[in-house]
Backbone as JSON Lines, residues from 0, in Angstrom:
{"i":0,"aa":"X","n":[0.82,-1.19,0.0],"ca":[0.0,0.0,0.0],"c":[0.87,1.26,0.0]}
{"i":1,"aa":"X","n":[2.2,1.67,0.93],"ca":[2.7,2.25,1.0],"c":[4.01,2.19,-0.29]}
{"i":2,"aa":"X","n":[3.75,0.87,-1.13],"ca":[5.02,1.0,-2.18],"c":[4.96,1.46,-3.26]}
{"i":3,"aa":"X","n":[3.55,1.54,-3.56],"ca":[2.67,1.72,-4.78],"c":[1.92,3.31,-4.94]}
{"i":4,"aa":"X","n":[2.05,3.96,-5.87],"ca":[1.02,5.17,-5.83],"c":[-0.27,4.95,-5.58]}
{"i":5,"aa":"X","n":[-0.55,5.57,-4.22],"ca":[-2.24,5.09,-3.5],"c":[-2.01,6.75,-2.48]}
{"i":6,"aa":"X","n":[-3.34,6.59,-2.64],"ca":[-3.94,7.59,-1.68],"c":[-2.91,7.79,-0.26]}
{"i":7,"aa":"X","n":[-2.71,6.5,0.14],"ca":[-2.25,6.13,1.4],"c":[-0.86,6.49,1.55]}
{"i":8,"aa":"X","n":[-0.09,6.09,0.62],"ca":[1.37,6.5,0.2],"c":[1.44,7.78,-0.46]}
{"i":9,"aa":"X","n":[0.5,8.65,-0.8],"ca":[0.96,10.39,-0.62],"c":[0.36,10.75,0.35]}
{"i":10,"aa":"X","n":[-0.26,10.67,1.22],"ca":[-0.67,11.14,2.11],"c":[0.09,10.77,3.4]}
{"i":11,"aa":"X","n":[0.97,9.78,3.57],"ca":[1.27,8.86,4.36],"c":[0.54,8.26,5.84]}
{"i":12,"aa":"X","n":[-0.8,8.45,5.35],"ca":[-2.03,7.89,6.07],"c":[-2.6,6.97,5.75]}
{"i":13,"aa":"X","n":[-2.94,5.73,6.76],"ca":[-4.41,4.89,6.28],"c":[-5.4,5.18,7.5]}
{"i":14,"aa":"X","n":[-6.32,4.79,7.04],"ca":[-7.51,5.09,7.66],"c":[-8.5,3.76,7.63]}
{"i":15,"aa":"X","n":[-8.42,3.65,8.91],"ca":[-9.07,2.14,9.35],"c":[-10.07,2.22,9.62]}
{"i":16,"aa":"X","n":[-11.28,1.85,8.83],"ca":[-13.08,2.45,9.05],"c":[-13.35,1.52,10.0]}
{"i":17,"aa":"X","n":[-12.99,0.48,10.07],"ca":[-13.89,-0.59,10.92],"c":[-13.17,-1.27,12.38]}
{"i":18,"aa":"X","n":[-12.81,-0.76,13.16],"ca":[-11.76,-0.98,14.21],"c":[-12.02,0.24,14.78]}
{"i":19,"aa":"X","n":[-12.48,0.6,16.17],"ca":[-12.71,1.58,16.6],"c":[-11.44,1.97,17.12]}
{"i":20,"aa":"X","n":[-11.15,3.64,17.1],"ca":[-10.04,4.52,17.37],"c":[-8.78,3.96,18.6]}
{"i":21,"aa":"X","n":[-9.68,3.5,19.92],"ca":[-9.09,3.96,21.2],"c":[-9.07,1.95,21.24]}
{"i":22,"aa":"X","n":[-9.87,1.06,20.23],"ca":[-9.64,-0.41,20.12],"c":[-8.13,-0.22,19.69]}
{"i":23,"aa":"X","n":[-8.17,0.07,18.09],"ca":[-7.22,-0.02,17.39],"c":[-5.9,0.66,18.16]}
{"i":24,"aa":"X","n":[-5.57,1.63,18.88],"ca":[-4.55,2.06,19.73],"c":[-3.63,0.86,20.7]}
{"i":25,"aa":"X","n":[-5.01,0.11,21.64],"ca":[-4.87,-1.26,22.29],"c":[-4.17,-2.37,21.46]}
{"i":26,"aa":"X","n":[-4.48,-2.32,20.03],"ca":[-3.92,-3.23,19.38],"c":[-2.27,-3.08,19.18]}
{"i":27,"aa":"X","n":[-2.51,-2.05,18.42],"ca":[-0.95,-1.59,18.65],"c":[-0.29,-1.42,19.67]}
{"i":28,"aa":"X","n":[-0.59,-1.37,21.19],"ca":[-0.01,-0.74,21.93],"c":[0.83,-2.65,22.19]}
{"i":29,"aa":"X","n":[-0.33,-3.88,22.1],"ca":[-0.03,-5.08,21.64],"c":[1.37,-5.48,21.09]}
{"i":30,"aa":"X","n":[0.86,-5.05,19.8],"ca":[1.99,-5.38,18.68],"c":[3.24,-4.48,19.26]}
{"i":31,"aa":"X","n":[3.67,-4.08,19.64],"ca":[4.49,-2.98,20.13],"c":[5.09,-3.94,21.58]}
{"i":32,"aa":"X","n":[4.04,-3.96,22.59],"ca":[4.61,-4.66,23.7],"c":[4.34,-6.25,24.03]}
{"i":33,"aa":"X","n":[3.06,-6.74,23.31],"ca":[3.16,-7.52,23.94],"c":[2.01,-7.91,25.0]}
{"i":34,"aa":"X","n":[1.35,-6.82,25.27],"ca":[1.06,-6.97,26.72],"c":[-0.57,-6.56,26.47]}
{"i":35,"aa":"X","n":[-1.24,-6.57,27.28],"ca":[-2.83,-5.9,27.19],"c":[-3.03,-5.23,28.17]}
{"i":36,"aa":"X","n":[-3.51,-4.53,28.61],"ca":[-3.74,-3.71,29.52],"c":[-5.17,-4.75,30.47]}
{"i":37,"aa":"X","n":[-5.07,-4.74,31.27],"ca":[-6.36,-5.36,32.02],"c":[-7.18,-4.24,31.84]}
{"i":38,"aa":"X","n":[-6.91,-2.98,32.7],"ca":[-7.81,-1.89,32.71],"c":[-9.25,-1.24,31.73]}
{"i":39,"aa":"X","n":[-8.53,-1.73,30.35],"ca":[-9.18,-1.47,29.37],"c":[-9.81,-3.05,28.64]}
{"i":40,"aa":"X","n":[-9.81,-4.04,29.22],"ca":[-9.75,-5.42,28.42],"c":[-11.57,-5.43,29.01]}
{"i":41,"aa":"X","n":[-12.03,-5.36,30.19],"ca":[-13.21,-5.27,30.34],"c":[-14.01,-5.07,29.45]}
{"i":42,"aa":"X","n":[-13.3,-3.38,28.78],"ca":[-15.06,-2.73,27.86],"c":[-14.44,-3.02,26.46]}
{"i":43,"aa":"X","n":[-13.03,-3.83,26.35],"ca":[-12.68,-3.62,24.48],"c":[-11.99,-4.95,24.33]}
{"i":44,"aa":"X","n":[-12.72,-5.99,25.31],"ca":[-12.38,-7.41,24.67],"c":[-12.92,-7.32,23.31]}
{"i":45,"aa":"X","n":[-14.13,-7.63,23.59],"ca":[-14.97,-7.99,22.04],"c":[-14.52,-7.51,20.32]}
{"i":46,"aa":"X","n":[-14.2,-6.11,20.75],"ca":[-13.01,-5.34,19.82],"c":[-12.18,-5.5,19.6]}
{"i":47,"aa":"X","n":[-11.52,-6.07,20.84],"ca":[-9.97,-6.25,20.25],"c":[-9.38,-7.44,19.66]}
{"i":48,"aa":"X","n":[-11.03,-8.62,20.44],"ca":[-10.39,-10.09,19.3],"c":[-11.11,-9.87,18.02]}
{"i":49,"aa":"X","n":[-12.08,-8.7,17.83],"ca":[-12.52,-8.87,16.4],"c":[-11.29,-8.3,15.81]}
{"i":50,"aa":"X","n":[-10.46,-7.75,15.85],"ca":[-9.6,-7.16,15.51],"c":[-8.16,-7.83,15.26]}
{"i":51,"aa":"X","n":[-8.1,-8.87,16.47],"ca":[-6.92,-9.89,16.13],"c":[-7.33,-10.52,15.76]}
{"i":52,"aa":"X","n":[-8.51,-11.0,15.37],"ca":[-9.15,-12.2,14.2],"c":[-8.6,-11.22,12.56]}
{"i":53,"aa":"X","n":[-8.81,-10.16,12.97],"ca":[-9.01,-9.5,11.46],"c":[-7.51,-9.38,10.99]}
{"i":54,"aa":"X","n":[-6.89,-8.9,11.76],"ca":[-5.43,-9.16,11.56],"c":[-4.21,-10.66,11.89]}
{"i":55,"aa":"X","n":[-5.12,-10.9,12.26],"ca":[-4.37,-12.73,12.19],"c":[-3.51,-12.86,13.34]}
{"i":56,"aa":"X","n":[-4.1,-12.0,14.6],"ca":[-3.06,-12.16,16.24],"c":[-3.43,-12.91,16.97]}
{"i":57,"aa":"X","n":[-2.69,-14.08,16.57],"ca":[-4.04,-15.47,17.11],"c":[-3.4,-15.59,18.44]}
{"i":58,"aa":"X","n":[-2.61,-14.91,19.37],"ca":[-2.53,-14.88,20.76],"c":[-3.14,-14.09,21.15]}
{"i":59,"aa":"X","n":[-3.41,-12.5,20.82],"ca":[-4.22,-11.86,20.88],"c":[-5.85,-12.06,21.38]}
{"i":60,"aa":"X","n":[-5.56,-12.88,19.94],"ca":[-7.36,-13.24,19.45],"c":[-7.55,-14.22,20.87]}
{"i":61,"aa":"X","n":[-6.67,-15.23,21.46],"ca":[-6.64,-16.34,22.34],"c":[-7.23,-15.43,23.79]}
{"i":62,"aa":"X","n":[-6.13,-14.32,24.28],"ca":[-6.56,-13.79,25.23],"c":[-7.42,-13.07,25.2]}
{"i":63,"aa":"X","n":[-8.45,-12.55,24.41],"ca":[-9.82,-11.54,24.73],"c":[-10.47,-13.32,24.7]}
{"i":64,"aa":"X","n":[-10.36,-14.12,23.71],"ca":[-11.33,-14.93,24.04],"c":[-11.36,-15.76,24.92]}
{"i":65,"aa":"X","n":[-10.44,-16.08,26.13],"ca":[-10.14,-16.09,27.05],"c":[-11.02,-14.72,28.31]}
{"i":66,"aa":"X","n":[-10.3,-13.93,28.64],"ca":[-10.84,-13.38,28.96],"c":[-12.46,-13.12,28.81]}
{"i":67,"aa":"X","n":[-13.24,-13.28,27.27],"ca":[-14.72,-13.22,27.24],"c":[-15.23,-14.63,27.99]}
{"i":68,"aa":"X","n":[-14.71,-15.52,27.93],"ca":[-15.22,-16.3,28.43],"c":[-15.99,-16.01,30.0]}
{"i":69,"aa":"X","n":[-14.91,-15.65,30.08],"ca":[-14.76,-15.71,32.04],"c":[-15.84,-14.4,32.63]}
{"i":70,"aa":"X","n":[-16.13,-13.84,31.41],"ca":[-17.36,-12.63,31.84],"c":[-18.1,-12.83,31.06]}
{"i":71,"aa":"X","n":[-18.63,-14.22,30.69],"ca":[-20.14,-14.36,30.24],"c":[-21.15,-14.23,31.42]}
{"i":72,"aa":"X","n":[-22.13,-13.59,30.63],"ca":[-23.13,-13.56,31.11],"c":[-24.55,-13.5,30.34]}
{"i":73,"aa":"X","n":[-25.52,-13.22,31.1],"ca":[-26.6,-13.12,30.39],"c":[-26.91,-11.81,29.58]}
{"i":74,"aa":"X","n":[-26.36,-10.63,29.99],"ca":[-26.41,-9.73,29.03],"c":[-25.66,-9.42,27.82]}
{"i":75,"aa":"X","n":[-24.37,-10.49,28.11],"ca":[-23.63,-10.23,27.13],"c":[-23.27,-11.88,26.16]}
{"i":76,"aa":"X","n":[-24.32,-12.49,26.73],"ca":[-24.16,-14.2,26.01],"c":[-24.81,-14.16,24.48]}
{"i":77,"aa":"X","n":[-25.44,-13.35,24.33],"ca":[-25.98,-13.08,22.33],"c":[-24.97,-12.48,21.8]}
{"i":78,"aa":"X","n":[-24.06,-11.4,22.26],"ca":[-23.52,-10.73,21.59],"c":[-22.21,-11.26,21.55]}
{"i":79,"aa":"X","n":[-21.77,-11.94,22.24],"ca":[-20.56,-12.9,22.31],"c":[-20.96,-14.3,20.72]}
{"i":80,"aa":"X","n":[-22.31,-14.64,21.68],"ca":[-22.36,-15.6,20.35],"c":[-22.26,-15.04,18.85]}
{"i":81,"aa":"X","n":[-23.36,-13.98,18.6],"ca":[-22.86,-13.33,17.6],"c":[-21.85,-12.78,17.04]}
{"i":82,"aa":"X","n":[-21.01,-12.34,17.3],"ca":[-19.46,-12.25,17.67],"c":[-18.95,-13.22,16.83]}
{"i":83,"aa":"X","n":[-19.13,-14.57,17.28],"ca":[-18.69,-15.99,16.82],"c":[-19.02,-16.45,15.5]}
{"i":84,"aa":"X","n":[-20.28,-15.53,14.92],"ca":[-20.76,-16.02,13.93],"c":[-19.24,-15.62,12.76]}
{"i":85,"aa":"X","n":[-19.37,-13.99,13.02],"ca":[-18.52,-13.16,12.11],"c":[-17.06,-13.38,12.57]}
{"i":86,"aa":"X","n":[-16.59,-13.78,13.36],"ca":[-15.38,-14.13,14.05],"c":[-15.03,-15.45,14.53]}
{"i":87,"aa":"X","n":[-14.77,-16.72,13.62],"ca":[-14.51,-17.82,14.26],"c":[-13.43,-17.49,15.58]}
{"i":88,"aa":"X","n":[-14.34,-18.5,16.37],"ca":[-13.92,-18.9,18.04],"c":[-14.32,-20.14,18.6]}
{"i":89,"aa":"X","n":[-13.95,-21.3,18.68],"ca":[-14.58,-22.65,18.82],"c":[-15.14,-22.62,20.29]}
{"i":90,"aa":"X","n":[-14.21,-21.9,21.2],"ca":[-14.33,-22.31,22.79],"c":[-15.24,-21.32,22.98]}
{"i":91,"aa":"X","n":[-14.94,-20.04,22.67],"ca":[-15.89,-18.73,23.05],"c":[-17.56,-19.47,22.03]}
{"i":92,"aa":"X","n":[-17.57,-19.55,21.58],"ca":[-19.09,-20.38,20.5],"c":[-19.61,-21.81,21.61]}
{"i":93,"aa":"X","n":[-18.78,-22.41,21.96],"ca":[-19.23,-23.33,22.74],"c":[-19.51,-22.97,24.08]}
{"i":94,"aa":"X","n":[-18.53,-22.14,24.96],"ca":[-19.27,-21.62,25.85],"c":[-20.51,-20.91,26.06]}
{"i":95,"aa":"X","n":[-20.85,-20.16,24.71],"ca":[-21.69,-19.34,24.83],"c":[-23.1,-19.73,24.96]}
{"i":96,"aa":"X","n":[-22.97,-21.08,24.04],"ca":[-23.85,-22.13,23.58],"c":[-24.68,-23.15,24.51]}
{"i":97,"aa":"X","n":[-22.99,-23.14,25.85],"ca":[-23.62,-23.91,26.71],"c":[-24.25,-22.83,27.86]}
{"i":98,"aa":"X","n":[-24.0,-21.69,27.99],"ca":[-24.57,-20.99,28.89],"c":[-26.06,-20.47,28.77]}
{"i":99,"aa":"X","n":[-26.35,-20.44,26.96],"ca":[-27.46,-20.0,26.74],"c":[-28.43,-21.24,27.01]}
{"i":100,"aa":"X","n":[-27.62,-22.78,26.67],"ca":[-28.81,-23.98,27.58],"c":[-29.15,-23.51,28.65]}
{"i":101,"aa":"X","n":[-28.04,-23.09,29.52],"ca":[-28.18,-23.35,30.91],"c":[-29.08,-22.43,31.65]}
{"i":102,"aa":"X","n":[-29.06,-21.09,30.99],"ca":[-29.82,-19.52,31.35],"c":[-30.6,-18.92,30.53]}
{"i":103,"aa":"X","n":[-31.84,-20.35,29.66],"ca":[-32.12,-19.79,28.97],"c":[-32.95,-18.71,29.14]}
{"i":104,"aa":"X","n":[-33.64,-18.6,30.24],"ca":[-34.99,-17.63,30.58],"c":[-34.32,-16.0,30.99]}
{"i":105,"aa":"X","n":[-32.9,-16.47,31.57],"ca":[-31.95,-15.05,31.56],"c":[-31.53,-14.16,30.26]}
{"i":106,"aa":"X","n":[-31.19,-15.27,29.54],"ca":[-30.84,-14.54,27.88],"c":[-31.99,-13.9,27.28]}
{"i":107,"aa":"X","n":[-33.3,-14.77,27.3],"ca":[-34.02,-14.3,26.67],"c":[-34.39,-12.96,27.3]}
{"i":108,"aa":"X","n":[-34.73,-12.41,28.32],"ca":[-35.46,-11.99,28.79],"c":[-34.4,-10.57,29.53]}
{"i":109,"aa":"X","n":[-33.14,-10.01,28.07],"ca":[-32.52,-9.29,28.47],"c":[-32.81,-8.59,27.24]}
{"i":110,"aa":"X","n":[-32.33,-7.14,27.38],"ca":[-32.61,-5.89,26.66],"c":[-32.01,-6.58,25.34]}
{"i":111,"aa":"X","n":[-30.8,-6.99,24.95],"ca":[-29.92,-7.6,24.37],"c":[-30.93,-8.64,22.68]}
{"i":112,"aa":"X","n":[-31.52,-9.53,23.96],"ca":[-32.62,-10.38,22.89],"c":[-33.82,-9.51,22.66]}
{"i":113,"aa":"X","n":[-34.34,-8.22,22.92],"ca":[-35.4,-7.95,22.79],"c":[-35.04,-7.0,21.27]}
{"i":114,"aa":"X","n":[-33.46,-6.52,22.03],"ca":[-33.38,-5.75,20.44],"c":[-33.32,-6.24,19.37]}
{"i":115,"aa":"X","n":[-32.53,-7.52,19.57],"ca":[-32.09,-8.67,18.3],"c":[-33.44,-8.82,17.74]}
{"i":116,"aa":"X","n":[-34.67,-8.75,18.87],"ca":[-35.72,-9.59,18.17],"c":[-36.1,-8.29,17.09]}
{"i":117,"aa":"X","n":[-36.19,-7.3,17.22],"ca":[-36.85,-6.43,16.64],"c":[-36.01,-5.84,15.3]}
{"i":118,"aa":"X","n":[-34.75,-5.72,16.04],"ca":[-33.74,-4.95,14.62],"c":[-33.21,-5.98,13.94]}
{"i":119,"aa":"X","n":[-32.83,-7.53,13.77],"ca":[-32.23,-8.64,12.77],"c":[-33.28,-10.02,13.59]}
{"i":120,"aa":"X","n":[-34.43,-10.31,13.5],"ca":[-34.8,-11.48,13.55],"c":[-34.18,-12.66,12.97]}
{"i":121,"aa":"X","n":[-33.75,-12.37,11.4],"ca":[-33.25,-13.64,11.01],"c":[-31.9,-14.07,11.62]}
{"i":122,"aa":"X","n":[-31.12,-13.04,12.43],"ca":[-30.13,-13.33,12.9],"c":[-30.66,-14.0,14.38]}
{"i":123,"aa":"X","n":[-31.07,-13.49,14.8],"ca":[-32.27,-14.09,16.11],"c":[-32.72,-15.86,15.77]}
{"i":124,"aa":"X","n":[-33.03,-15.61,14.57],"ca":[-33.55,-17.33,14.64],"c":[-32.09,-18.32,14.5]}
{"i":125,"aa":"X","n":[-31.06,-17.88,13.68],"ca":[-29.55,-18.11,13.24],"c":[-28.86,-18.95,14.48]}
{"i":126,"aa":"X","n":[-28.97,-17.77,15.09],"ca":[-28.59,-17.98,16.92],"c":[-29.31,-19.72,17.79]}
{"i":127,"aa":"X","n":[-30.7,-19.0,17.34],"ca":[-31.44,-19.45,17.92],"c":[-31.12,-21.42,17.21]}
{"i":128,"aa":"X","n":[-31.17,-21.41,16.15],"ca":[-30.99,-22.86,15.61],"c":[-29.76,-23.27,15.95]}
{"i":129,"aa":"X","n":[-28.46,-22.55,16.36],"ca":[-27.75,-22.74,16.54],"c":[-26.93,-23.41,18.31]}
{"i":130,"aa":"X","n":[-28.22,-22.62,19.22],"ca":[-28.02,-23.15,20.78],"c":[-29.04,-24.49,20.34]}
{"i":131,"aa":"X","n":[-29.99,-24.72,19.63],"ca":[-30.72,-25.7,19.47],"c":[-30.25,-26.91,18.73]}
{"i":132,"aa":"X","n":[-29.38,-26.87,17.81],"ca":[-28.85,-27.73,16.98],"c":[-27.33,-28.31,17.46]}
{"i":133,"aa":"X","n":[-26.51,-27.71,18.05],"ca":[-25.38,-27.17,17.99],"c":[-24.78,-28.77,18.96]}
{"i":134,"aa":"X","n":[-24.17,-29.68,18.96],"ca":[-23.83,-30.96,18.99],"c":[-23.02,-30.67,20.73]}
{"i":135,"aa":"X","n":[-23.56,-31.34,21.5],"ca":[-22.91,-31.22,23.1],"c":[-21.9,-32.72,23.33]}
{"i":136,"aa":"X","n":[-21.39,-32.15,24.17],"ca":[-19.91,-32.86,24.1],"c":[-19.72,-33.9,25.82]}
């Protein structure tokens, strides 16, 4: 990008639309050290393994999905699964899968599924065939 005449190489800017600002910083601060910050891993797991999925930081990608695991819950067990759809994760998809057996009347019955139901149903049923179908071990 930078070897070739592109926008990017006279300007000596790229501009990353889909990786939020203060995510994408975390990433690099990553690639750079190494390290994650706990402080910030709370509110920019989900971001930051979509992000080492997207860039191929499969230790990265290991520790948010790690870390998501361990703060499932019921408000955040759809959006994790969904997550999984667009972001292969075998363990984070199976956990999510088995928590939504386990809580199902919690999942449903969070702000989370009420929006799914209304703004992407077909993603709602997706999900839904998916805690229902989905092969237990």
């Amino acid at each position: 990008m930078f070897q070739h005449p592109t926008k990017e190489m006279q300007t000596s800017e790229l501009e990353v639309e889909d990786v939020n600002p203060d995510v994408f910083q975390e990433v690099l601060r990553y690639l750079y050290t190494g390290l994650t910050r706990s402080t910030t891993m709370d509110v920019m797991a989900p971001g930051r393994f979509a992000a080492a999925d997207k860039y191929l930081l499969e230790i990265l990608k290991i520790r948010c999905e790690t870390h998501l695991i361990r703060q499932m819950s019921a408000m955040n067990c759809l959006d994790l699964l969904t997550l999984t759809t667009y972001h292969p994760a075998e363990y984070l998809k199976k956990f999510a899968i088995e928590y939504f057996r386990s809580y199902p009347n919690e999942v449903v019955g969070t702000h989370n599924w009420k929006k799914l139901k209304e703004e992407n149903p077909a993603l709602l049923c997706d999900l839904q065939q998916m805690v229902l179908t989905a092969p237990t071990d």
